[in-house]
Each structure stands twice: as structure tokens, then as C-alpha cells.
C-alpha angles and dihedrals in degrees: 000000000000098000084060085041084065091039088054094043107272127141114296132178115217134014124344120231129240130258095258101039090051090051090050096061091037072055091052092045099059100042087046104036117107093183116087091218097053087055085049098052086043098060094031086067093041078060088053084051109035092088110055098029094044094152096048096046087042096054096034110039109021086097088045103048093045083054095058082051094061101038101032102044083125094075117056100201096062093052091049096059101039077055090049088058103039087057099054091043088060109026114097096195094077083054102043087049096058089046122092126226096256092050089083091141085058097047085057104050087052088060083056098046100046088047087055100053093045093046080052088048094050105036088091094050095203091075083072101049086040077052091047090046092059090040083071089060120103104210102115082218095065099020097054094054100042089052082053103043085044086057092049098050089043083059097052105034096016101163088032091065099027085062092051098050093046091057089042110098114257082355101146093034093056081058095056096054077069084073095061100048109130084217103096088204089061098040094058094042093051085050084057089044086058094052092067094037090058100051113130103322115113108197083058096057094049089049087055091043095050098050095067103280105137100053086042088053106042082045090060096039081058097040085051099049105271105239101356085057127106145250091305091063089061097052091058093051087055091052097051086049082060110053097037103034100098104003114099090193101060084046096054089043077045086058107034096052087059090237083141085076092056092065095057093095090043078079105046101118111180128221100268105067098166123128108009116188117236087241088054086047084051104057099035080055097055088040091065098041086053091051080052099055084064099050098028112149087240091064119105110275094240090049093050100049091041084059099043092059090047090047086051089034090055099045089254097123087045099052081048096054093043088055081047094069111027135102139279098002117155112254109236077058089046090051098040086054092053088057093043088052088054100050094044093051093032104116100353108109083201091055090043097052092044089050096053088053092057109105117203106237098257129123099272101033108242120196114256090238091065099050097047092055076037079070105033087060094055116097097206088060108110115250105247086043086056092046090052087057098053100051094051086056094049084045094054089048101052110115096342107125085178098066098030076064089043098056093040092050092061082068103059120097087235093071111019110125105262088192097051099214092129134049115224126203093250093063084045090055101044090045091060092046085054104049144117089230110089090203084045086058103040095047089050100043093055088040090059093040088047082057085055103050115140089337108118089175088062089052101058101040087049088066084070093075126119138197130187104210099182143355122284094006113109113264109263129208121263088238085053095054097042094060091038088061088050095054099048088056110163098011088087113071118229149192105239127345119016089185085052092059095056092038084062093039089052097051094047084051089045091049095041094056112037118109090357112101100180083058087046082049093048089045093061109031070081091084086190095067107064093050081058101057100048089045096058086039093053097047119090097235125190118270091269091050090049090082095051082050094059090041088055097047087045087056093051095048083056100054088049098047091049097040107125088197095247094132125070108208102038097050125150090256098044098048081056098056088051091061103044089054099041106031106001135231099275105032081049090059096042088057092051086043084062092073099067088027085070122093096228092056098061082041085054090042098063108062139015093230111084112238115186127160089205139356095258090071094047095109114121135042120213111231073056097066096052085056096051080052104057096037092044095076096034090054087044096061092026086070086051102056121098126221087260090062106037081049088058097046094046077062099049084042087058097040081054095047092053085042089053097036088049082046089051095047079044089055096044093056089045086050085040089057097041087053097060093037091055077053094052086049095048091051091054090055081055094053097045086051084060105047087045080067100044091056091044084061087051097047094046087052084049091057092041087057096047087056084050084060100050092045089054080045091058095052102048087053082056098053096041078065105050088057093049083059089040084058103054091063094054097132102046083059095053086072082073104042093169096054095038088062099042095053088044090057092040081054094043096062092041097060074049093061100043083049086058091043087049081060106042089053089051091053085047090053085052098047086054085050086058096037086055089040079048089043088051099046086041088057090047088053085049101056101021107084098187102045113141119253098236087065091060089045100054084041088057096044090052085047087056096044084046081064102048089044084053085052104047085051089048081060099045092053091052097054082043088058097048083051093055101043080059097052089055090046085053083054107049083051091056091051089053084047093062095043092057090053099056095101092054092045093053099165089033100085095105094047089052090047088060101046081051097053089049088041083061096045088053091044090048089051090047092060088044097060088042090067089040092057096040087051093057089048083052090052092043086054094055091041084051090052089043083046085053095041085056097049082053096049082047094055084046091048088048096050080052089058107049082049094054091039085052086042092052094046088054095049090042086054097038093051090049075062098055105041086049085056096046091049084056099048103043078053088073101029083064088042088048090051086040090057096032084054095044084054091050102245117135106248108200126241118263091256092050085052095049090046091057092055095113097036095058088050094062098046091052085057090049092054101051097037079058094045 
């Protein structure tokens, strides 16, 4: 103990040892040691020293000190602080802390130093699964320092041990039990611990994903505060971008479990907004890039959509919108939500009409869109703010046909605001293109082309535009000015770029004009404007003016490829020849070649958001770039071509054209068909409804009839027990024998009777049975268009031996009816028949009185069961007329019938036609590539074609309105 007394600081006479020499026998000590507690002083002061003498203890008692992890795992305290040291021998941040700014060698030689010792740690991999192990312990004095050295060595050698703990049995789901330690210290550390696990490896994000993350973090990130909550919130947030940037399937778990929900009071950003603390910027910041990850433009198409709805469907884009336009937020948040906003509605119709309806909250309420162009036009904006807004507008454009017609439509005269009170985006728009301001101008001029985007209606409407540009001079057309401000270049003087004012000019004209030919036509009946361009085309500019060179001989391939001919003077031919005499083919190739060749424009081509370090570098729009793509290659080989070929493709154009206009007409019919088929079917679905309540009458008579039988039922309960009584006085009634007799036959044909009315119900009950049998195979003939016709005819022939069987049981009610009017007139004998032998009864009276009172029970009864009987021949005869009313809707059903089997026989034979003229016609579609492929010019594919349609149409208009 002395010798470790020295070793702590204690007195000691003599010399003292080195460093190295001091750490060796703390080394021997613990290798040689049999007393726990001398194992225990000895790493405790390799932890004192660990620190400063990070090398010694590395290289020395790194062996030692993984030993005491395996053999004295039953005390905790030296584990702890074997971890301790071990920490501090391969963690780089002690270190990084000590050194100053200047020191960068040193910093570097620490990184070295901390990677080495952790290659040496995990080179036996079952050091890591020994550290996993303790990390399972819950001793905070084992469990603390394992979370912390697992970290470390995550951060040096991150895919070396990721690779260990997800081979090690139960390795990640030991970890997670990390997220449920009631030790917030712990807790946030194994969040940290996380952080590294889940660096780019996939398999171990779904592993963590799938073992209950999400709902444990966003637990903790509520339980913190959400977006008012500390550091440990954002740890949590780095730790969701994590697990769901990249993997589709965490995205989609992400989606499916609802947790999207759960952000919605992330966002939840009160009136007051003064005064936000960094922490609080932090998090809301990490908070929208996370919404980001699961709508970001690289998803999947079908992810991203399905996330969008559920972001509208939960209130999300809403509480966005609502931090969009309030007061007094910060303006990297401000910015940040701009871009959330973009992404969330970018694409969805639904997110792109709701955002168009939201109003800034101004007197008078002005729509969001126009305030925010309201900013990007302003030149005191700051820059990233203006991009953000840009590209919200270019996000609330993208593939919404409906907005790109709205924004245009603030342009035309028709709608333009006479009085002036409002501004409208279009003004907002044209101010910016007009500007002295050469940002102003580029970010109008790809907002309108943007609003233009494969939309060739919007083109052409868009020609109609006029501008006044000063008093008493005649209104010009925007195309006009815009190519009038491009001529003039340098003469206008500019804030910024002049080069960035005629890029932007240049891709709005490129846009405009593309796949439009009226707009090609418009462009040069301005004979001004073609001498331009291959005059800024043939000069030998400076580096900065080579890009404006490839934008004006792009334009003028452009102006070649979609030239329809209808001008004289500016025909295909001729513009070649133009070039061939003034530039030249290849130096004219070279300079479109300049376009792609140029370093913004691959930084423009990655990615929709525009991400520019300075607004020098602001040249080129994305969706820009895919269209210089796909015109670079056509105009190439456009310039190429002689008379002889463009001749012959203006033919196959044509050809095509006939082929696509004969597939349209042979569309139409086939919509035309389905049309009416869709109204057959409509008409069945009549007629079924009407046969549903057919067979709800019946059933209701049905149910009618069944009360009549109870009733019947009831009364002959009644009268069972009115004989029993008659019985009992049996003997009373022999006084009189003749009567006697005469009332027990009387009896006696009436239970006959009630026997023959039993079965005639019971033949009534089976006549309902075959009307519904009759309903049923009536419904089928209703909604089956291809049943035979045997099957209506028997059905028709039982229908006509149903009403023969009605009518045999009409007569046999009516028999039943005479019979029992006699019975009544046999009765009404036997009463006259005890009146006349009261004399020679004498005593008897009594006994008479009572046989006529029962004589009058029975005749009461009688009648009774008369106008039972004549109600249910009443009912038979309405169930006949609604028997009658069903054969008709049969005949009906069957002259339906007859009309959709001769229907479906036309359309069967027109369709053969069809099918025989498209197979003709497909025959020299293939002849016409064959020959367009032997003669070297590209032919589309069929889905390009179909996808042309309408722009062909309208090119074929075009054509003839100009013929």
C-alpha cells in the first residue's frame, strides 16, 4: 500500500518514478495481484493516469484492463473503473478539448491515436459483445461507462463495429433497452449511442425501427417539451433523421404507424414570437428538415405522395402555413419553412389548391403566393430567403396545370385589375423581369417559364400580352420586350450580373418557345431578332460571355427544329443556310455544346431545390437543365440534315399525324361506346331498383298474408274451445236428439271446411314461394345480358300455368263460398225447427235458450270466416294484377334484351374493324420507322408518340388556321 500511496501523491523518499515506469507496475499489479482490492487500487490509478498518460496506459494496459472485464464482472466498481479508463484511452473528445485552435497537427495525431486503440479493442470481437454484455447491466456504475466507451469506439471505427453488434446475438435490442432507463443520464447517452449506430447502415436502422424507436423518441421529445425542449430533444431529432433519410422502408413504418400525427404540435408556434432561444431555433430547424426527409423530391414518387396527403389529412401543411405567415419568426425558420411548405405541396393537386386558398393576414387579405413573390422581388430580401421563395413557387407549379393557368391568367388584359387597388402575381412577375435589379430579373423570368412548363396552351395565350412601356408610345408584346431587353445588353445599367439578367432572359425564351410553333412564328416575324443571335453566336466573347453564346444558338436551334415553315423568309432551309454562311456548323455546335460543358449547370442538374452559395453563381434552373438535355441532341442533328430529308420527315411527320389523328377518331368511338355502355348499364340498375321494389310489395303481401293466418289460427283456438264447452253439456243437448244431430253434422262440415281452407292456404303459401322463385329469375333477366332465351320462355310458360293455377283456386273460393251460404241457410232451418218444439218440450226452455245462443255464437263465427275468406280473394286478386304487372316488366326486360344482344354484336363487329385498320396501319407505321432508321433519323418510341398527341394537335391547328 505504500508503494500505491506514492503512486496517489503521497510522501515519498527518494526518486520518483516515470510515467511509464509507474503505469508498468500498476500493469503488474493488476496481472499478479490475488486480492480484489489490490486489482481495484491498481486500475483505479491507471484511471488518474489515463488521462494524461494516454499512450502509456494505451500500449501497456489495455490487455490488463480487458482481462479484469472478463474475471471480475462480479464487482461493479472494478468494472467501472477498468471502463472509465478504457474511455479515456480511446476517446478523442478529452483530448480535443485540452488542445488549442492553432495545435491542428495535434489534433491530428489524437485522431490517430484514438483509431488505433480501437482497431487494437476490436480486433478480438468478442471484446465488443463482452462490452455489450455489461452494457445490460444495470449498475449505473457499469452501465454509464459501457454506453460511453461503445459510443467512442462507434465514432472511431464506426462500420467495423456496427458490423460486430449486428452479428452479435440480440446486439441492437440490448441497446434499446438504453431508451427506456429511468436515468436520464443514460437515457440521453444511449440516444447519443444511437446516433453513431445508426450511421449509414441501413439493416441497422430497420432493426432500430422496427424495435419500437419512433414511439420511445417522440415520447421523450414530448415528454421534453417538443420544440421548447433542450439539447436532449435534439438529440432525438438527429437520431429520427437517421433512421428514416435514405430508407424507404422506415419511411413507409414511419408512415403506416401514424407517428406523422404526432408532429403536428412540434409546430404549434404561439402569438408572441419574440425573443426564441438558439436551443428553441435548433430544434424547430431540425423539426422541418425532418418533415423534408419524408417528402424529399429523391423518395420514391408513390412514398412521397402517400405522405403528402397524410401531412394535409393531419392539419401539418396547415400549422406550416400558419408559421409561414406570422410575426416576428426568425428568419433562417422563416426560410427553412418556406422550403418545408415547397416540398409538402410539390407534385400533390390537393397541396397545391389548399395552398393557393391560403390569405396572408394583412388588411386587405392578400393570397400567400403573392407575398411571397412580393419578397423574392425585392431586392433587400436576403438571398437565401429569395431562393426559398422560388422555389416554393416552382414547387406550387410542378405539375399543376391548374396554377401554371392561374398565374398566367393575371396577365391577360381580360383580367387584369382596371382599378388598380391589388397587386396580382403577374405584375409582380413582370415587375421583377423588368427591373434594375439582375436577381429581380432571373428569378422572374424562371418563375414565369416555370408557369409555362409543358403547357403549350399557356404558350400561346401568353403571346396575347401587352405592356405599355411609356406614354404616348403604342402598347408591345411581353415576347417582344423581352427580346428587346436582351438586345440592348449592357446599354441598361444594373444592379449585379449583367450576364445573370440575359441567362434568365434566354431560358424563359427557350422555354417559351419550345414545342410551341406559333411562339417560334411570333419570335421571328421580329426581323431584328435572328441577326442578333448569330451575331452574338459568331463573335469570340470573353469566358463569362461563352455561356450567353450557347443560350443564343440553343435558341436558334430551337427556332429551326419547331419552325412550321409559315414564314418565307425565315424557313428551315433558309436559317441553315444562315448558319452555314455566317458561324458555321461546327463552330455552331461547339458553342451549344458550351451549355452542358459549364460547371453551374451540373450543380443546377442534381437536385430541384436551388442551391446557390452567392448570387453570382444563380444562372441555371433545373427543370432547365432536363430541357437542354433533351433539345441538345435533336438540334444537333436538326443543323445536319439537307432539304431532301427534312422534306421526307415533314412527310413521316404527316403520315404520323394521319396515323395519330385515325387513333384519336378511333378513341373517340371506343370513349363514345363506353359512354353508352356505362348508360345501359345505368338503365339496368334502373330497372333492378325496380324490381328490388317489386319484390318488397311482395314481400310485404307475403307478411300481410302470414298475420291473416294467425289471425285464422286465433279463431280456430277459440272455437276448439267453444266445443269443448259444447261438450260438457252433452247431456243437457240429448233431450233434444234431432237437433243434436243436426248441430254435430253442422259442426262436422264445418271442421271440413276449415280442413279445405287449411289447404288452400297451404296452396296459397306455395303459389308466393313460385311467385318469389318467378321475382328472383325475373331479377336475374333484368341484370344478366347474355342469358339464353329458353330460360325467359320457360319462365314465361310457368308464369302462365301460375295464372291458371290462381284461377282454378278463384273458382274454388267461390264454390267454397256457395257451400257456405248453404250451410247458413241449413242453419237458419234448424233454428225454425226449435221454435216450432217448444210446446212439446215444455221444461225444456232453458235448455233451447241456450242451444240458440250457441246457435248464434257458431252463425256469428261463420260470417266471420266468410269475410275472411272473401278478404283473402280480395288479396289473391291484387296479387293476380301485380302477377300481371311482372309478366309485363318481363316482356319489357326481354325486349331489353333483344336491343343490348343486337348493341353488343355492332360494337363486336365495329371493333373487328377497327382492330383490322389498326393492324394496317401499325404495318406501315413499322415500314415508315424502317425507312426513317435506314435514312439515320432518330423515330420515338410508341409512348413518346402518345404522349404528343396533343401537341401534334395543336400543331396541325396551327397549320391550317395559317394556311
Amino acid at each position: 500500500m505504500s508503494f500505491l500511496w506514492g503512486v496517489m501523491g503521497g510522501p515519498s523518499a527518494g526518486p520518483q518514478p516515470s510515467g511509464a515506469e509507474t503505469i508498468q507496475k500498476l500493469c503488474d499489479r493488476v496481472a499478479s495481484s490475488t486480492l480484489l482490492d489490490d486489482r481495484r487500487d491498481a486500475v483505479r490509478a491507471l484511471k488518474s493516469l489515463s488521462k494524461k498518460y494516454r499512450l502509456e496506459v494505451g500500449t501497456q494496459a489495455m490487455e490488463h484492463l480487458i482481462h479484469v472485464l472478463q474475471t471480475d464482472r462480479s464487482d461493479s466498481e472494478i468494472i467501472g473503473y477498468a471502463l472509465d479508463t478504457l474511455y479515456n484511452v480511446i476517446s478523442n473528445d478529452l483530448e480535443e478539448e485540452e488542445q488549442d485552435d492553432s495545435e491542428e497537427e495535434n489534433l491530428t495525431k489524437v485522431d490517430d491515436l484514438g483509431s488505433q486503440f480501437t482497431e487494437i479493442f476490436i480486433k478480438q470481437h468478442e471484446n465488443v459483445t463482452l462490452l455489450l454484455t455489461l452494457v445490460e447491466e444495470f449498475d449505473f456504475h457499469v452501465r454509464w461507462p459501457g454506453v460511453k466507451l461503445l459510443t467512442s469506439l462507434l465514432k472511431q471505427q464506426g462500420p467495423q463495429v456496427q458490423q460486430i453488434i449486428l452479428v452479435s446475438p440480440m446486439g441492437v435490442s440490448r441497446l434499446m433497452d438504453l431508451l427506456a432507463d429511468s436515468r436520464e443520464v443514460i437515457r440521453n447517452d444511449g440516444v447519443l449511442l444511437l446516433q453513431q449506430l445508426t450511421k449509414s447502415n441501413a439493416a441497422i436502422q430497420k432493426i432500430v425501427a422496427f424495435e419500437n424507436a419512433f414511439e420511445r423518441l417522440l415520447d421523450i421529445i414530448t415528454e421534453e417539451g417538443n420544440s421548447d425542449g433542450g439539447i436532449v430533444v435534439e438529440d432525438c431529432l438527429l437520431l429520427l433523421q437517421n433512421l428514416l433519410k435514405n430508407n424507404n422502408s422506415n419511411q413507409n413504418f414511419f408512415k403506416e404507424g401514424s407517428y406523422i400525427q404526432r408532429m403536428k404540435p412540434w409546430f404549434e408556434v404561439g402569438d408572441d414570437n419574440c425573443g426564441w432561444s438558439a436551443q428553441k431555433v435548433t430544434n424547430l430547424h431540425l423539426m422541418l428538415q425532418l418533415v423534408r426527409v419524408l417528402v424529399s423530391p429523391t423518395n420514391p414518387p408513390g412514398a412521397t405522395s402517400s405522405c403528402q396527403k397524410a401531412m394535409f389529412h393531419c392539419g401539418l401543411l396547415q400549422q406550416l402555413c400558419t408559421i409561414l405567415m406570422a410575426t416576428g419568426v426568425p428568419a433562417d425558420i422563416l426560410t427553412e419553412t418556406i422550403n418545408t411548405v415547397s416540398e409538402v405541396i410539390r407534385g400533390c393537386q390537393m397541396n397545391q389548391d389548399y395552398f393557393a386558398s391560403v390569405n396572408a393576414p394583412s388588411n386587405p387579405p392578400r393570397p400567400a403566393i403573392v407575398v411571397l413573390l412580393m419578397s423574392m422581388v425585392n431586392e433587400r430580401q436576403p438571398f437565401v430567403l429569395r431562393c426559398a421563395v422560388l422555389y416554393c413557387f416552382q414547387c406550387f407549379l410542378y405539375k399543376n396545370q391548374k396554377g401554371q393557368g392561374e398565374i398566367v391568367s393575371t396577365l391577360l388584359p381580360s383580367t387584369i385589375d382596371a382599378t388598380g387597388n391589388s397587386v396580382s402575381a403577374g405584375q409582380l412577375l413582370c415587375g421583377g423581369l423588368f427591373s434594375t435589379d439582375s436577381l429581380s430579373n432571373w428569378c422572374a423570368a424562371v418563375a414565369l417559364a416555370h408557369a409555362l412548363q409543358e403547357n403549350a396552351t399557356l404558350k400561346e395565350q401568353l403571346l396575347r400580352v401587352q405592356l405599355a412601356t411609356s406614354i404616348g408610345n403604342p402598347p408591345v408584346s411581353l415576347l417582344q420586350q423581352c427580346t428587346n431587353i436582351l438586345s440592348q445588353g449592357d446599354k441598361i445599367d444594373r444592379r449585379g450580373s449583367k450576364v445573370q439578367t440575359r441567362v434568365g432572359l434566354l431560358m424563359l425564351l427557350c422555354t417559351w418557345l419550345s414545342n410551341c410553333s406559333i411562339a417560334v412564328t411570333h419570335f421571328l416575324h421580329n426581323p431584328a431578332n435572328i441577326p442578333f443571335l448569330t451575331g452574338q453566336i459568331a463573335e469570340n466573347l470573353g469566358e463569362e460571355e461563352q455561356l450567353v453564346q450557347g443560350l443564343c444558338a440553343l435558341l436558334l436551334g430551337i427556332s429551326i427544329y419547331y419552325n412550321d415553315n409559315s414564314l418565307e423568309n425565315y424557313r428551315k432551309e433558309k436559317l441553315k443556310q444562315l448558319i452555314e454562311k455566317r458561324i458555321g456548323r461546327e463552330n455552331f455546335i461547339e458553342k451549344l455544346g458550351f451549355i452542358s460543358k459549364h460547371e453551374l449547370y451540373s450543380r443546377a442538374a442534381q437536385k430541384p431545390q436551388p442551391g446557390f452559395s452567392s448570387p453570382e453563381h444563380m444562372m441555371f434552373d433545373h427543370e432547365f437543365t432536363k430541357l437542354v438535355k433533351e433539345l441538345e441532341g435533336v438540334i444537333s442533328k436538326a443543323i445536319y440534315k439537307s432539304s431532301e430529308e427534312d422534306k421526307k420527315e415533314e412527310e413521316v411527320k404527316k403520315t404520323l399525324e394521319q396515323h395519330d389523328n385515325i387513333v384519336t377518331q378511333y378513341k373517340k368511338v371506343i370513349r363514345e361506346q363506353d359512354q353508352e355502355l356505362e348508360e345501359l348499364k345505368q338503365r339496368i340498375t334502373t330497372l333492378m331498383s325496380q324490381n328490388e321494389q317489386l319484390q318488397a310489395t311482395v314481400t310485404q303481401q307475403v307478411s300481410q298474408i302470414q298475420q291473416h293466418k294467425d289471425q285464422y289460427n286465433l279463431l280456430k283456438v277459440q272455437l276448439g274451445k267453444d266445443t269443448q264447452h259444447h261438450n260438457s253439456h252433452g247431456d243437457t243437448f240429448q233431450m233434444n236428439g234431432i237437433q243434436m244431430e243436426e248441430v254435430s253434422k253442422l259442426k262436422e262440415e264445418l271442421e271440413e271446411w276449415k280442413n279445405k281452407h287449411e289447404l288452400l292456404q297451404g296452396q296459397i303459401t306455395e303459389k308466393d314461394f313460385l311467385i318469389e322463385k318467378l321475382k328472383s329469375s325475373q331479377l336475374e333477366v333484368g341484370t344478366t345480358e347474355l342469358s339464353s332465351q329458353n330460360s325467359r320462355s320457360g319462365g314465361l310458360e310457368h308464369n302462365n300455368e301460375l295464372q291458371k293455377e290462381l284461377e282454378m283456386l278463384r273458382s274454388q273460393l267461390q264454390l267454397q263460398s256457395a257451400e257456405i251460404s248453404q250451410l247458413l241457410i241449413e242453419n237458419q232451418k234448424l233454428q225454425l225447427m226449435n221454435t216450432t218444439a217448444d210446446p212439446v218440450l215444455g221444461d225444456s226452455g232453458a235448455i233451447v235458450a241456450k242451444s240458440s245462443e250457441l246457435e248464434g255464437q257458431l252463425e256469428q263465427q261463420i260470417k266471420e270466416l266468410k269475410s275472411e275468406v272473401k278478404a283473402l280473394s280480395e288479396e289473391k286478386e291484387s296479387l293476380k294484377q301485380h302477377l300481371d304487372s311482372s309478366s309485363s316488366t318481363v316482356a319489357i326486360l326481354q325486349d331489353e334484351k333483344i336491343k343490348l344482344q343486337q348493341e353488343v354484336a355492332e360494337s363486336k363487329k365495329e371493333q373487328d374493324d377497327l382492330l383490322v385498320l389498326l393492324a394496317d396501319q401499325d404495318q406501315k407505321l413499322s415500314a415508315l420507322k424502317i425507312k426513317l432508321k435506314d435514312l439515320g433519323v432518330p423515330v420515338e418510341d410508341e409512348d413518346d408518340i402518345e404522349s404528343g398527341d396533343q401537341g401534334d394537335e395543336d400543331e396541325d391547328v396551327e397549320e391550317e388556321e395559317q394556311d
